[in-house]
CHARMM internal coordinates of N, CA and C (Angstrom, degrees):
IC EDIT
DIST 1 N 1 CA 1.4547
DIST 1 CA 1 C 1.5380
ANGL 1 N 1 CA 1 C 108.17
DIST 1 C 2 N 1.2329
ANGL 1 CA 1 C 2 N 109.69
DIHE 1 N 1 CA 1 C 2 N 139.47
DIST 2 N 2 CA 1.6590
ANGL 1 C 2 N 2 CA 106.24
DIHE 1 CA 1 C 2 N 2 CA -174.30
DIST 2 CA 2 C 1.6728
ANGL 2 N 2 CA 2 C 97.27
DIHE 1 C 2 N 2 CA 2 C -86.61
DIST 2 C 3 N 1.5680
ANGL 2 CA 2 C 3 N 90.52
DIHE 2 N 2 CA 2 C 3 N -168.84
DIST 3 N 3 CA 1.5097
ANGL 2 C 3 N 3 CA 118.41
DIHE 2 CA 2 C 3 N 3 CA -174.06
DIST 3 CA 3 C 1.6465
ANGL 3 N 3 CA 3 C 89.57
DIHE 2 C 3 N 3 CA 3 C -77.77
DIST 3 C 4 N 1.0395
ANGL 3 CA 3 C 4 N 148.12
DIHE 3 N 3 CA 3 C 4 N -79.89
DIST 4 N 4 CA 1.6540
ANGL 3 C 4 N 4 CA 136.44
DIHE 3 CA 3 C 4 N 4 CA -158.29
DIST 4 CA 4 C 1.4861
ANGL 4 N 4 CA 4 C 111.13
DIHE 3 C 4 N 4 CA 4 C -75.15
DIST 4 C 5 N 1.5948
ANGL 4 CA 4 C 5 N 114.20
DIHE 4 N 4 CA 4 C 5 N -23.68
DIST 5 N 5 CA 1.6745
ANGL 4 C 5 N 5 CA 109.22
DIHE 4 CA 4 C 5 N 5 CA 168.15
DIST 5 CA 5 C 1.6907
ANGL 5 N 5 CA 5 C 93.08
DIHE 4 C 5 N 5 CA 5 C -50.61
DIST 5 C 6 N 1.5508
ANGL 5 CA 5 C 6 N 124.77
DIHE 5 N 5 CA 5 C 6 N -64.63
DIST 6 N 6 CA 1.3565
ANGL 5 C 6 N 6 CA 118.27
DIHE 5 CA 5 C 6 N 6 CA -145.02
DIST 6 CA 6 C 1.7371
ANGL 6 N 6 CA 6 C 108.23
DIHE 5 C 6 N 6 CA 6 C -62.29
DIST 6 C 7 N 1.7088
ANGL 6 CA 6 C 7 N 112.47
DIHE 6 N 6 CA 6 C 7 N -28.90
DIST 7 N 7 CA 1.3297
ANGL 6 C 7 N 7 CA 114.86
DIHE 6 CA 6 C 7 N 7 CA 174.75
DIST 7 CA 7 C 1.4652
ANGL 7 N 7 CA 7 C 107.45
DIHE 6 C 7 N 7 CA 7 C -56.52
DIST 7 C 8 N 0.9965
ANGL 7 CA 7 C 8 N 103.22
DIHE 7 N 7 CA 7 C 8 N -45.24
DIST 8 N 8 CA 1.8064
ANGL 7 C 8 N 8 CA 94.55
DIHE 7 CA 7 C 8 N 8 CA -151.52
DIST 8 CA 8 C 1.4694
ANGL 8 N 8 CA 8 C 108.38
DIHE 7 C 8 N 8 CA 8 C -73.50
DIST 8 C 9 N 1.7308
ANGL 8 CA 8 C 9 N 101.12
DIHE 8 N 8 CA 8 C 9 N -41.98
DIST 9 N 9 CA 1.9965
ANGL 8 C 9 N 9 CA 102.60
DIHE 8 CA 8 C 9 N 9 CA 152.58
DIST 9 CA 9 C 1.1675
ANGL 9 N 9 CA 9 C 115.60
DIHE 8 C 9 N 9 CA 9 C -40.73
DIST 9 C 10 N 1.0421
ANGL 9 CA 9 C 10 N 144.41
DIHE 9 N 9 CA 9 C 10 N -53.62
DIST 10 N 10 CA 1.6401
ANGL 9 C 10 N 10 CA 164.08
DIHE 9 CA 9 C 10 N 10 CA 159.96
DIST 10 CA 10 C 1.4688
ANGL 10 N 10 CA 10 C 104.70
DIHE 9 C 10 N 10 CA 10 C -14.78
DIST 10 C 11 N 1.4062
ANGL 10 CA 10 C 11 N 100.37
DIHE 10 N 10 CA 10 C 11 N -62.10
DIST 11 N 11 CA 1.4252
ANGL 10 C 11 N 11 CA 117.82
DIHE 10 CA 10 C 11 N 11 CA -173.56
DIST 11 CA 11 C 1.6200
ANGL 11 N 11 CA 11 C 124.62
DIHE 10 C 11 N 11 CA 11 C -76.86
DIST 11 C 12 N 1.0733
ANGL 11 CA 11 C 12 N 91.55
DIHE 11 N 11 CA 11 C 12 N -37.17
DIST 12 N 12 CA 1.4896
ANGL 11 C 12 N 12 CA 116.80
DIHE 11 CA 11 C 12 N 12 CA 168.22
DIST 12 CA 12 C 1.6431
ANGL 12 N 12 CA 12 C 119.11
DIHE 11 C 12 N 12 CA 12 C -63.72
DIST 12 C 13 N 1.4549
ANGL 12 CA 12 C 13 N 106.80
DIHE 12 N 12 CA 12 C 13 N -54.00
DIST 13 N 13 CA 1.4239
ANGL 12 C 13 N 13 CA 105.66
DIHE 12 CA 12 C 13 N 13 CA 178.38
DIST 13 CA 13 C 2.1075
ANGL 13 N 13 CA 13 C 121.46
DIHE 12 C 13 N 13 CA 13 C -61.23
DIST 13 C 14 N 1.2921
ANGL 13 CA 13 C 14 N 88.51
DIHE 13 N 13 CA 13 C 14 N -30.00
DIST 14 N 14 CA 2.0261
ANGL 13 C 14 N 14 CA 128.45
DIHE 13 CA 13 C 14 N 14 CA -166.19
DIST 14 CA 14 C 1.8040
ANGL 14 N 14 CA 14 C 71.26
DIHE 13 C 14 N 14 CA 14 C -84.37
DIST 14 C 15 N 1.4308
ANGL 14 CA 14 C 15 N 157.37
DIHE 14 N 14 CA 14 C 15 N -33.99
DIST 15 N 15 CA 1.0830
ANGL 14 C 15 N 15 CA 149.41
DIHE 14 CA 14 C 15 N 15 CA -121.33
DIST 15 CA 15 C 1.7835
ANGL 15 N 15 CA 15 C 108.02
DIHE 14 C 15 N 15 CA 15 C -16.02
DIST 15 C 16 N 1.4791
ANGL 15 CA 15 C 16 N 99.01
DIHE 15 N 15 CA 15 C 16 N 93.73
DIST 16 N 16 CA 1.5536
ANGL 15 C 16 N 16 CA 139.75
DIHE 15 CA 15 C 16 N 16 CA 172.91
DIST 16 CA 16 C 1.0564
ANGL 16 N 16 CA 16 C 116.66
DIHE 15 C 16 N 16 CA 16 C -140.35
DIST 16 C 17 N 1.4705
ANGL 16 CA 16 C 17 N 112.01
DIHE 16 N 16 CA 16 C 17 N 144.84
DIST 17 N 17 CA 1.8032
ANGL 16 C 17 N 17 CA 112.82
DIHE 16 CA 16 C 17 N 17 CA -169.82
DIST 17 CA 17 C 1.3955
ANGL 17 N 17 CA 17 C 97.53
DIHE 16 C 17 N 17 CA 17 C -100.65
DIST 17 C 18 N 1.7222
ANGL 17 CA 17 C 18 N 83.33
DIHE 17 N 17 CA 17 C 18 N -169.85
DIST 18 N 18 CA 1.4914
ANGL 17 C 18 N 18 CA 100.74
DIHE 17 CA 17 C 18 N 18 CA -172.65
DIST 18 CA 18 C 1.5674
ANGL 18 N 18 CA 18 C 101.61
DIHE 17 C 18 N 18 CA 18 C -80.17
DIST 18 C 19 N 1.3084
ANGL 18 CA 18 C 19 N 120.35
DIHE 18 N 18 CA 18 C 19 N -42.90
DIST 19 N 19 CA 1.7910
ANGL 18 C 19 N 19 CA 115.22
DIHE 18 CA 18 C 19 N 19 CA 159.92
DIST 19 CA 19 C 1.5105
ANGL 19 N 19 CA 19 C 119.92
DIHE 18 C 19 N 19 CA 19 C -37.13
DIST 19 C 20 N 1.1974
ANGL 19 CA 19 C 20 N 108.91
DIHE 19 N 19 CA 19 C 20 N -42.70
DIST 20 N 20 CA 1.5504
ANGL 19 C 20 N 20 CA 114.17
DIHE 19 CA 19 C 20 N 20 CA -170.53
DIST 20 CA 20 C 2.0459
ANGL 20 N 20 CA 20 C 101.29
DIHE 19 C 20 N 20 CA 20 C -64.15
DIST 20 C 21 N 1.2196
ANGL 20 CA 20 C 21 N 113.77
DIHE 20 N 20 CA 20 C 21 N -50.27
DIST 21 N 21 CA 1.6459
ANGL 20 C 21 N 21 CA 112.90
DIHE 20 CA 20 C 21 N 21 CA -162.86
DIST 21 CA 21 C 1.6445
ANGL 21 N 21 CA 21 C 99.96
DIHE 20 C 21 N 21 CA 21 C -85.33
DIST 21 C 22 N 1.6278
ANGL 21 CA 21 C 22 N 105.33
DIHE 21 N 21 CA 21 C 22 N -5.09
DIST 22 N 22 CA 1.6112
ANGL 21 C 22 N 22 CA 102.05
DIHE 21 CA 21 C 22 N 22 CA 176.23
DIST 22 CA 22 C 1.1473
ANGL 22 N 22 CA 22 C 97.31
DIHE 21 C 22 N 22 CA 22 C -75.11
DIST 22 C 23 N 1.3282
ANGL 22 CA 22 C 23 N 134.16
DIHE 22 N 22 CA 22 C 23 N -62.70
DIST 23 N 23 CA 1.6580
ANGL 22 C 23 N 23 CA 151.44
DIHE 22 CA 22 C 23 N 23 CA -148.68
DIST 23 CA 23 C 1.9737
ANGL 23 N 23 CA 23 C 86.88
DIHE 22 C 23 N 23 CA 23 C -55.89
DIST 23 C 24 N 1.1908
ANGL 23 CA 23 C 24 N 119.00
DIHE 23 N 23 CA 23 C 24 N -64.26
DIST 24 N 24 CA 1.4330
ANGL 23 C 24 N 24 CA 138.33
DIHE 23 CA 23 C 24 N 24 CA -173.69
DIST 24 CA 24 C 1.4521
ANGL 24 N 24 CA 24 C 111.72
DIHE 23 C 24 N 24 CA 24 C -50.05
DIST 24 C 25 N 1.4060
ANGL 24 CA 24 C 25 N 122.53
DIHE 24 N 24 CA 24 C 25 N -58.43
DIST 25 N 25 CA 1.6181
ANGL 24 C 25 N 25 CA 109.28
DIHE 24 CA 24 C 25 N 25 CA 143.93
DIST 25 CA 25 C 0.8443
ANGL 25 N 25 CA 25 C 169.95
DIHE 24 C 25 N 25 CA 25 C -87.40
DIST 25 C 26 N 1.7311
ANGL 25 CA 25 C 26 N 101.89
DIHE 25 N 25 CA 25 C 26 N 15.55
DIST 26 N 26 CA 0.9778
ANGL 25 C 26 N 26 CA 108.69
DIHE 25 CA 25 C 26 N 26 CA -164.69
DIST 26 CA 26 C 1.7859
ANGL 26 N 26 CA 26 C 138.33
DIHE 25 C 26 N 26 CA 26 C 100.12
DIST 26 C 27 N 0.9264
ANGL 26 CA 26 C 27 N 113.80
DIHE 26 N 26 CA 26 C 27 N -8.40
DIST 27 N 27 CA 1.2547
ANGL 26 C 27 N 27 CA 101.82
DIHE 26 CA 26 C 27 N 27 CA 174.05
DIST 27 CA 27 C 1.5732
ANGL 27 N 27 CA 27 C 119.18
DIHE 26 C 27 N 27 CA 27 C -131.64
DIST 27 C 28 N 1.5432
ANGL 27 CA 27 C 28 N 136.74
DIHE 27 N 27 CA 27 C 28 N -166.56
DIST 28 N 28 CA 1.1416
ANGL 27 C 28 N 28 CA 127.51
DIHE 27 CA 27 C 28 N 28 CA -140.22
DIST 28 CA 28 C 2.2098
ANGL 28 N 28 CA 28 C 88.38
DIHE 27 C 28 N 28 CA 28 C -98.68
DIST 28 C 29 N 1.6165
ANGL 28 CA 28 C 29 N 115.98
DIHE 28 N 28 CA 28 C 29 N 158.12
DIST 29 N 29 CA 1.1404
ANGL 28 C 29 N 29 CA 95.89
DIHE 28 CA 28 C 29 N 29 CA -178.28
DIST 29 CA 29 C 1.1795
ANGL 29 N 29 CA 29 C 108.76
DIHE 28 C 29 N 29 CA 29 C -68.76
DIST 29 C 30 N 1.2050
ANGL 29 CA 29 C 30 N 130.44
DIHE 29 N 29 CA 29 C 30 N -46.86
DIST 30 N 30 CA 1.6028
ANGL 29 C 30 N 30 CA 141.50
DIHE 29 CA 29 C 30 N 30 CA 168.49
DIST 30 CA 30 C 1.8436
ANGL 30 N 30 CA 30 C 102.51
DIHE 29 C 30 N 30 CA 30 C -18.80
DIST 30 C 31 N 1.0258
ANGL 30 CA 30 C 31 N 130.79
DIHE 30 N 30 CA 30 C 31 N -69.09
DIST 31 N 31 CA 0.4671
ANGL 30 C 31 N 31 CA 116.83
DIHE 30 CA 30 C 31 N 31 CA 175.91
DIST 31 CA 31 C 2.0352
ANGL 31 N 31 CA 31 C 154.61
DIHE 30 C 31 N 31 CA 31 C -95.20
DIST 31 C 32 N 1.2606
ANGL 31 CA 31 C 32 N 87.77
DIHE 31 N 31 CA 31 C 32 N 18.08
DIST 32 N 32 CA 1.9208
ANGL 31 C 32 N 32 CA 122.43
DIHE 31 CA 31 C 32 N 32 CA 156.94
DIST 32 CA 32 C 1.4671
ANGL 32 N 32 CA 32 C 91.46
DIHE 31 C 32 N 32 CA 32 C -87.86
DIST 32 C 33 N 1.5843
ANGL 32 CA 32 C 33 N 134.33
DIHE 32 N 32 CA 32 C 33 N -44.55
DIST 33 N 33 CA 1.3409
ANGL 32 C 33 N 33 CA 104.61
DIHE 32 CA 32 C 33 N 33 CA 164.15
DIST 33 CA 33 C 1.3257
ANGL 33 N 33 CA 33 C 135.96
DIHE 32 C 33 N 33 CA 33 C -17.06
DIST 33 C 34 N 2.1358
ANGL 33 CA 33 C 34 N 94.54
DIHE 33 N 33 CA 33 C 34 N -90.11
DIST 34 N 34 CA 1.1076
ANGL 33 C 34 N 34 CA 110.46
DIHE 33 CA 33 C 34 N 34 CA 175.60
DIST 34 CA 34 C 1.4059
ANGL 34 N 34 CA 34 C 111.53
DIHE 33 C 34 N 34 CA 34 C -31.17
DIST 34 C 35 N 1.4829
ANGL 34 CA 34 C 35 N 121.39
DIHE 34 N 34 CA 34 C 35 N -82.16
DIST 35 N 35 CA 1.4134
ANGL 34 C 35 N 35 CA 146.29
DIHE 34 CA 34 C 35 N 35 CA 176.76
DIST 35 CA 35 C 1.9496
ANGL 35 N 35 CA 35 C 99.49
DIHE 34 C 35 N 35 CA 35 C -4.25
DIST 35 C 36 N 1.5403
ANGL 35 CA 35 C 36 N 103.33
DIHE 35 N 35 CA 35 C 36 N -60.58
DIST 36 N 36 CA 1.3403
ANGL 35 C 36 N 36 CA 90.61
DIHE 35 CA 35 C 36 N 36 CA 170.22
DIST 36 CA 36 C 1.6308
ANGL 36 N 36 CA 36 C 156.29
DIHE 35 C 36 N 36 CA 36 C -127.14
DIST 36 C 37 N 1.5432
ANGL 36 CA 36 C 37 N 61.62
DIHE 36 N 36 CA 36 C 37 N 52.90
DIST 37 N 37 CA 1.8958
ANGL 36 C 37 N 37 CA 92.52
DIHE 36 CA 36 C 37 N 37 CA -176.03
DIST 37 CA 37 C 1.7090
ANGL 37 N 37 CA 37 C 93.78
DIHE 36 C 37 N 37 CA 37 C -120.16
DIST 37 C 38 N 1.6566
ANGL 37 CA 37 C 38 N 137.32
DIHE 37 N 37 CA 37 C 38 N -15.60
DIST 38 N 38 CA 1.3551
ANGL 37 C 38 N 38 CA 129.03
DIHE 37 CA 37 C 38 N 38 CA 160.56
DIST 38 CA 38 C 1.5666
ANGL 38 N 38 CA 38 C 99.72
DIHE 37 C 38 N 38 CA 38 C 93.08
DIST 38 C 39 N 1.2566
ANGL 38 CA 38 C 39 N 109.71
DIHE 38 N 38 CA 38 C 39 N 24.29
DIST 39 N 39 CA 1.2406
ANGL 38 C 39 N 39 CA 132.27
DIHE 38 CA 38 C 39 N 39 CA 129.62
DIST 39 CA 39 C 1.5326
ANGL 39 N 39 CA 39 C 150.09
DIHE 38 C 39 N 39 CA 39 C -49.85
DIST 39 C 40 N 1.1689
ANGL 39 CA 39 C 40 N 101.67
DIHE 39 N 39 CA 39 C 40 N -15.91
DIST 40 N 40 CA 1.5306
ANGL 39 C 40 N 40 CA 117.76
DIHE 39 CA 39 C 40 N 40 CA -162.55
DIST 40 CA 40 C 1.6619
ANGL 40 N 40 CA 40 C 101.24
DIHE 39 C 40 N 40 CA 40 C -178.94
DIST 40 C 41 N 1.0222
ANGL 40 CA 40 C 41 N 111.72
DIHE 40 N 40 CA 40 C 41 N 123.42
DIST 41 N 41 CA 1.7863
ANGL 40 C 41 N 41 CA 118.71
DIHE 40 CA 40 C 41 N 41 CA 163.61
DIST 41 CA 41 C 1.3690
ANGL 41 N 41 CA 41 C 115.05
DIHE 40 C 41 N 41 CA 41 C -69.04
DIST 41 C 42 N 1.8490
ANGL 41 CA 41 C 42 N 101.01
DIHE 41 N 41 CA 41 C 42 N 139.19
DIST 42 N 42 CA 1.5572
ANGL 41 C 42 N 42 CA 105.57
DIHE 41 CA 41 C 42 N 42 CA 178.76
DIST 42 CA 42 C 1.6232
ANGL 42 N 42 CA 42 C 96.39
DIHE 41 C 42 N 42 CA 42 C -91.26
DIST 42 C 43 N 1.3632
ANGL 42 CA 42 C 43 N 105.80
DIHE 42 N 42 CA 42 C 43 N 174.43
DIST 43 N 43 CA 1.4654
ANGL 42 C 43 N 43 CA 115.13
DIHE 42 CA 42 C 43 N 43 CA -156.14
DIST 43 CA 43 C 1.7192
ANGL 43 N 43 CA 43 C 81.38
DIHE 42 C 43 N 43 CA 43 C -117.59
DIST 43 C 44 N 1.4052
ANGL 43 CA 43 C 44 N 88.78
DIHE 43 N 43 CA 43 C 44 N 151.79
DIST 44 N 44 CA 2.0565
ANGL 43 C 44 N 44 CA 92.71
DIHE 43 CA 43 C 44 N 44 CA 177.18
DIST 44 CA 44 C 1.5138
ANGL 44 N 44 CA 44 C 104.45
DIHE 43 C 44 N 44 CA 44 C -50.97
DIST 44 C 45 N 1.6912
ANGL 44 CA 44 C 45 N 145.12
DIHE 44 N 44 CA 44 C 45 N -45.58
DIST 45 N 45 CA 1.0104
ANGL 44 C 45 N 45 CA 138.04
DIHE 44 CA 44 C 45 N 45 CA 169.92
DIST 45 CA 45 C 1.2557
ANGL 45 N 45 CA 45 C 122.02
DIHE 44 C 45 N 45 CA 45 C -53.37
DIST 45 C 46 N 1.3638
ANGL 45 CA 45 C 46 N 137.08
DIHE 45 N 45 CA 45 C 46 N -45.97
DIST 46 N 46 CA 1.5467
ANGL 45 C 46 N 46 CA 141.22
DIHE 45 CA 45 C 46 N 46 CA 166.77
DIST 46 CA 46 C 1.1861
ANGL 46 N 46 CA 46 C 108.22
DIHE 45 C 46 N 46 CA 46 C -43.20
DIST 46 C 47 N 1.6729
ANGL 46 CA 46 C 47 N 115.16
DIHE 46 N 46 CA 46 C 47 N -58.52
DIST 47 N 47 CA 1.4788
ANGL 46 C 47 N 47 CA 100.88
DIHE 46 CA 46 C 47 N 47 CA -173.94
DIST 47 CA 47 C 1.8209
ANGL 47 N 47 CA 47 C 122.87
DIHE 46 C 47 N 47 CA 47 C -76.28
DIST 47 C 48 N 1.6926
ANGL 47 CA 47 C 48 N 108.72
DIHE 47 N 47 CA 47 C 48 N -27.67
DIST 48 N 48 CA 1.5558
ANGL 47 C 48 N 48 CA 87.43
DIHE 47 CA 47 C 48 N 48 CA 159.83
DIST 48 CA 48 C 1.3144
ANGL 48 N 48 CA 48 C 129.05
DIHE 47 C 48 N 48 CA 48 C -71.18
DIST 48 C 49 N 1.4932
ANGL 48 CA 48 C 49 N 120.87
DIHE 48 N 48 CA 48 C 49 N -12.00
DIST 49 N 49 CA 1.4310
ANGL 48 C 49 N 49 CA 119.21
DIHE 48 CA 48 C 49 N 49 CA 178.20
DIST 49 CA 49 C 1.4365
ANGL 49 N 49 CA 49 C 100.18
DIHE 48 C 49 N 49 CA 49 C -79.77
DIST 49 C 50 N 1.1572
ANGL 49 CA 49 C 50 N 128.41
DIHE 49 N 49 CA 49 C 50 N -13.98
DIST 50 N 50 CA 1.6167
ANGL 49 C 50 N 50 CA 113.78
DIHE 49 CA 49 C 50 N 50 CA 179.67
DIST 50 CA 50 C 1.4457
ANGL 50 N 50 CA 50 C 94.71
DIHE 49 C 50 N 50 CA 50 C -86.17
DIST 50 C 51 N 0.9593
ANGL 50 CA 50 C 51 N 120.35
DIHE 50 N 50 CA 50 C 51 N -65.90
DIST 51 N 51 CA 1.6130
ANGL 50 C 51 N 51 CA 124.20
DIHE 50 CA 50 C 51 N 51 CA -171.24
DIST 51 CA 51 C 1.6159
ANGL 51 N 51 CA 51 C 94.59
DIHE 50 C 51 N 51 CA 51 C -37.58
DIST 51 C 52 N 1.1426
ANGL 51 CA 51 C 52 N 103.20
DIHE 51 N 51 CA 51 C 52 N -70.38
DIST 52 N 52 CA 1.7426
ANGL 51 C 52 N 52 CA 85.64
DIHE 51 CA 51 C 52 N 52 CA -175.91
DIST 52 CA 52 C 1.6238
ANGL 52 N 52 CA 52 C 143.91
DIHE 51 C 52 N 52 CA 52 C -62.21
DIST 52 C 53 N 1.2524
ANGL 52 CA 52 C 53 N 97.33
DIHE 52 N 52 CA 52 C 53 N -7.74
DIST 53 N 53 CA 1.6458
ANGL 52 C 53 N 53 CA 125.74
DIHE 52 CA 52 C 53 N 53 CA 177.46
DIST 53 CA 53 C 1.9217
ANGL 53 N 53 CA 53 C 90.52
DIHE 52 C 53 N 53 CA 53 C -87.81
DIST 53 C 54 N 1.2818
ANGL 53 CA 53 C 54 N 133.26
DIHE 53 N 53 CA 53 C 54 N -28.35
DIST 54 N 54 CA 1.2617
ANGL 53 C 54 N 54 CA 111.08
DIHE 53 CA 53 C 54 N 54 CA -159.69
DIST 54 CA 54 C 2.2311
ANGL 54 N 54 CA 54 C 91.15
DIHE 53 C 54 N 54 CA 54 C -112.42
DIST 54 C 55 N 1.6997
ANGL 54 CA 54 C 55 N 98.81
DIHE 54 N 54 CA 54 C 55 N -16.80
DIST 55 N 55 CA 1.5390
ANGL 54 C 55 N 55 CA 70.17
DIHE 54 CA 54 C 55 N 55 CA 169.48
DIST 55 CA 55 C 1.5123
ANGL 55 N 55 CA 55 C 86.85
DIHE 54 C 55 N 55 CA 55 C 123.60
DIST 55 C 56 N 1.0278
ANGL 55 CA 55 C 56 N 141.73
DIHE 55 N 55 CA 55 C 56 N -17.63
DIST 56 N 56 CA 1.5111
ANGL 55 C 56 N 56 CA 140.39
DIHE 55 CA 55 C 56 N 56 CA -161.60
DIST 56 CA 56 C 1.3102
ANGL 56 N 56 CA 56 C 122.96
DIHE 55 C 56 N 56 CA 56 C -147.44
DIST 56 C 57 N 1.5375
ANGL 56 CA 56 C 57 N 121.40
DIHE 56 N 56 CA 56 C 57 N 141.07
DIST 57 N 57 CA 1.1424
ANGL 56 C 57 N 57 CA 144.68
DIHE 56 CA 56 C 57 N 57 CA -136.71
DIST 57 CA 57 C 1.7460
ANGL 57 N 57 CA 57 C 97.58
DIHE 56 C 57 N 57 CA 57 C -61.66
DIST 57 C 58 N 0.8304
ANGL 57 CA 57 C 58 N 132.55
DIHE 57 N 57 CA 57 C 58 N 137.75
DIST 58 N 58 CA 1.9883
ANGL 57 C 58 N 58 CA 121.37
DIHE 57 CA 57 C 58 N 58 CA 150.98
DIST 58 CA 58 C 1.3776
ANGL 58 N 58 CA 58 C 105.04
DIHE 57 C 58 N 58 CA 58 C -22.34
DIST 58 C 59 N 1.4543
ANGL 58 CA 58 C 59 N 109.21
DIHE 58 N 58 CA 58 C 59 N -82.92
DIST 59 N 59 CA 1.7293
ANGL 58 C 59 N 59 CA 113.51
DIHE 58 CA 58 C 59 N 59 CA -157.73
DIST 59 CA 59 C 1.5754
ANGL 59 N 59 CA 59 C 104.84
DIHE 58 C 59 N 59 CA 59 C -61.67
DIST 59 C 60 N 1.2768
ANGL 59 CA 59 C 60 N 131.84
DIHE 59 N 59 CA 59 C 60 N -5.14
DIST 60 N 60 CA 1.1648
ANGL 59 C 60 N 60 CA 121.80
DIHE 59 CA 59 C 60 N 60 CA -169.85
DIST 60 CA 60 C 1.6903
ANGL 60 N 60 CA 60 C 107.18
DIHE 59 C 60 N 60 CA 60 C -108.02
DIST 60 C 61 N 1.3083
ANGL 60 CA 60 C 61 N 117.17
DIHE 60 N 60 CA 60 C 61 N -5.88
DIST 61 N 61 CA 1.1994
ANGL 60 C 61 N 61 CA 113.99
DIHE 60 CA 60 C 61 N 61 CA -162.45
DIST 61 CA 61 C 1.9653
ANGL 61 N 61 CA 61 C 76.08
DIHE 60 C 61 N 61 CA 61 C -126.44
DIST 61 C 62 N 1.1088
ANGL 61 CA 61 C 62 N 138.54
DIHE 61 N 61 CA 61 C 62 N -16.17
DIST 62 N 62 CA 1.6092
ANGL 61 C 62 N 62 CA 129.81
DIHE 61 CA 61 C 62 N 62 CA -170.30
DIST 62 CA 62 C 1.7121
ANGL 62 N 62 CA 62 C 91.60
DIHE 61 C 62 N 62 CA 62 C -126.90
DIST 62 C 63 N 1.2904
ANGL 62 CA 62 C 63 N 110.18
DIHE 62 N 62 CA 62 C 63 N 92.70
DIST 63 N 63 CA 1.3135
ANGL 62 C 63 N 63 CA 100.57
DIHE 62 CA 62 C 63 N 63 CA 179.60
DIST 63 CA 63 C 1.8320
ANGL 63 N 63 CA 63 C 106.39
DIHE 62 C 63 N 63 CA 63 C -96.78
DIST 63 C 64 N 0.9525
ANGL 63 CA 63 C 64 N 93.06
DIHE 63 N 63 CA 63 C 64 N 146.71
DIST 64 N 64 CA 2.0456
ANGL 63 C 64 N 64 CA 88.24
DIHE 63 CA 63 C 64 N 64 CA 168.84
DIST 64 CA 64 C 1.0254
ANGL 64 N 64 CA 64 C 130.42
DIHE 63 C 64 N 64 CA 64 C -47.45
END
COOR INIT
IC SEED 1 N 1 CA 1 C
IC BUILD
């Protein structure tokens, strides 16, 4: 399972949108779109602010 499959499960299970974790980090929804459709790269800050907005560790939610 990749890095944005596990978000969007994430999001899905939490049933919260992709508006909802934009508002929470910060950035535009348009672009948490892109971000997780692999459209656009998250920045090392985006992805710990998601991880931490959804509840779960970096390394556990960005595996190698």
């Amino acid at each position: 399972m990749t890095d944005l499959e596990r978000i969007k499960l994430k999001l899905k299970e939490e049933e919260r949108s992709q508006r909802w974790l934009a508002r929470k980090v910060g950035v535009s929804h348009s672009l948490m779109n892109m971000m997780l459709h692999g459209k656009r790269t998250m920045t090392s800050r985006v992805k710990i602010d998601i991880a931490n907005t959804l509840g779960e560790e970096p390394e556990s939610l960005y595996v190698q």
